[in-house]
C-alpha positions as CSV (number, residue, x, y, z in Angstrom):
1,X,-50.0,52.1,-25.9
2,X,-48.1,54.6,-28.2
3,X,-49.9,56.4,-30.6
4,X,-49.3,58.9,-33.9
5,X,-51.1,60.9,-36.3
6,X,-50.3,60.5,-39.8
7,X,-49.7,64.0,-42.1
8,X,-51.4,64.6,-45.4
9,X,-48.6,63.6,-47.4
10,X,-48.8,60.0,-45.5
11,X,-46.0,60.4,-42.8
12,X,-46.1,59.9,-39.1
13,X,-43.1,59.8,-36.3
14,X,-42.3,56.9,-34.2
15,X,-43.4,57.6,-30.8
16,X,-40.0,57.7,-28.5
17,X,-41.2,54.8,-26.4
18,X,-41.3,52.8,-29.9
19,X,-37.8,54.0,-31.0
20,X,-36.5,53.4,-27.5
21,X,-37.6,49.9,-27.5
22,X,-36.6,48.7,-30.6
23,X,-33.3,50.4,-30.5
24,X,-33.8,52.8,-33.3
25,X,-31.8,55.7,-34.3
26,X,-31.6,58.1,-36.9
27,X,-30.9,57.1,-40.1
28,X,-32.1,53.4,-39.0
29,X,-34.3,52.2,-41.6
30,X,-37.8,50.0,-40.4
31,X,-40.0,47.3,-42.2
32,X,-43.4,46.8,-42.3
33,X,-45.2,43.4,-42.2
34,X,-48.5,43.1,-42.9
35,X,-50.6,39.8,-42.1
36,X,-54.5,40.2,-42.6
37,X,-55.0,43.3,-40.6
38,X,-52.1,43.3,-38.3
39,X,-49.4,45.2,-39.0
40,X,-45.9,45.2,-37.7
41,X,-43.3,47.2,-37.5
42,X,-40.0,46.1,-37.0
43,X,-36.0,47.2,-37.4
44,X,-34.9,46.2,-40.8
45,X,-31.0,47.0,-39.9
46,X,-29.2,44.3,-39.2
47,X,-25.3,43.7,-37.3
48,X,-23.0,42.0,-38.5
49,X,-23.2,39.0,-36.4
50,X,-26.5,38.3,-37.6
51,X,-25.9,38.0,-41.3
52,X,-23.6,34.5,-39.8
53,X,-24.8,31.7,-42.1
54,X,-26.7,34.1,-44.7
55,X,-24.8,32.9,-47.6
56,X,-23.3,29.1,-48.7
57,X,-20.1,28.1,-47.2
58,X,-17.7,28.0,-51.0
59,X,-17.1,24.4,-51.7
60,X,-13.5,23.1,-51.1
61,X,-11.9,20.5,-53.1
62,X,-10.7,17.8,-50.4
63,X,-6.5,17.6,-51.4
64,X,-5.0,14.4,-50.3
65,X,-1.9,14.1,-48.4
66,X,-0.2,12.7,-51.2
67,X,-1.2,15.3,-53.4
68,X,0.3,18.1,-50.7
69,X,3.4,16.6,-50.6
70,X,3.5,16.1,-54.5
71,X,2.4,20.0,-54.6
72,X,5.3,20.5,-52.2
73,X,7.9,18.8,-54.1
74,X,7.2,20.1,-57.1
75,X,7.4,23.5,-55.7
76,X,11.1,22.9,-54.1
77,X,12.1,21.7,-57.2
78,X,11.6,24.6,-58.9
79,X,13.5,26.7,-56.4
């Protein structure tokens, strides 16, 4: 079990064993959850892989073959 003391201005250092084992670095940046009387830290950096999904596919208007080839015709006709 890892322990730290906190200073008078309410900071405290990740002990090594912590920062090694969640992968954190300097500059990282950490989030605390608190449930009841438990609290837990965790890595609030993210990759990019993981944001896969975060936001709503845009919605695509379904185009018809007919309406392609129309598009296409019209498009050679102008040429």
């Amino acid at each position: 079990m890892s322990t730290a003391t906190i200073t008078s201005k309410g900071q405290t250092t990740i002990p090594k064993a912590v920062r090694d084992h969640l992968h954190l670095q300097s500059g990282d940046r950490v989030e605390f959850v608190v449930t009841g009387d438990v609290v837990v830290l965790r890595p609030a950096t993210r990759k990019v892989t993981d944001l896969k999904g975060f936001l709503p596919r845009p919605k695509k208007k379904n185009v018809t073959l007919a309406a392609m080839d129309a598009a296409i015709r019209k498009r050679a006709a102008q040429q």
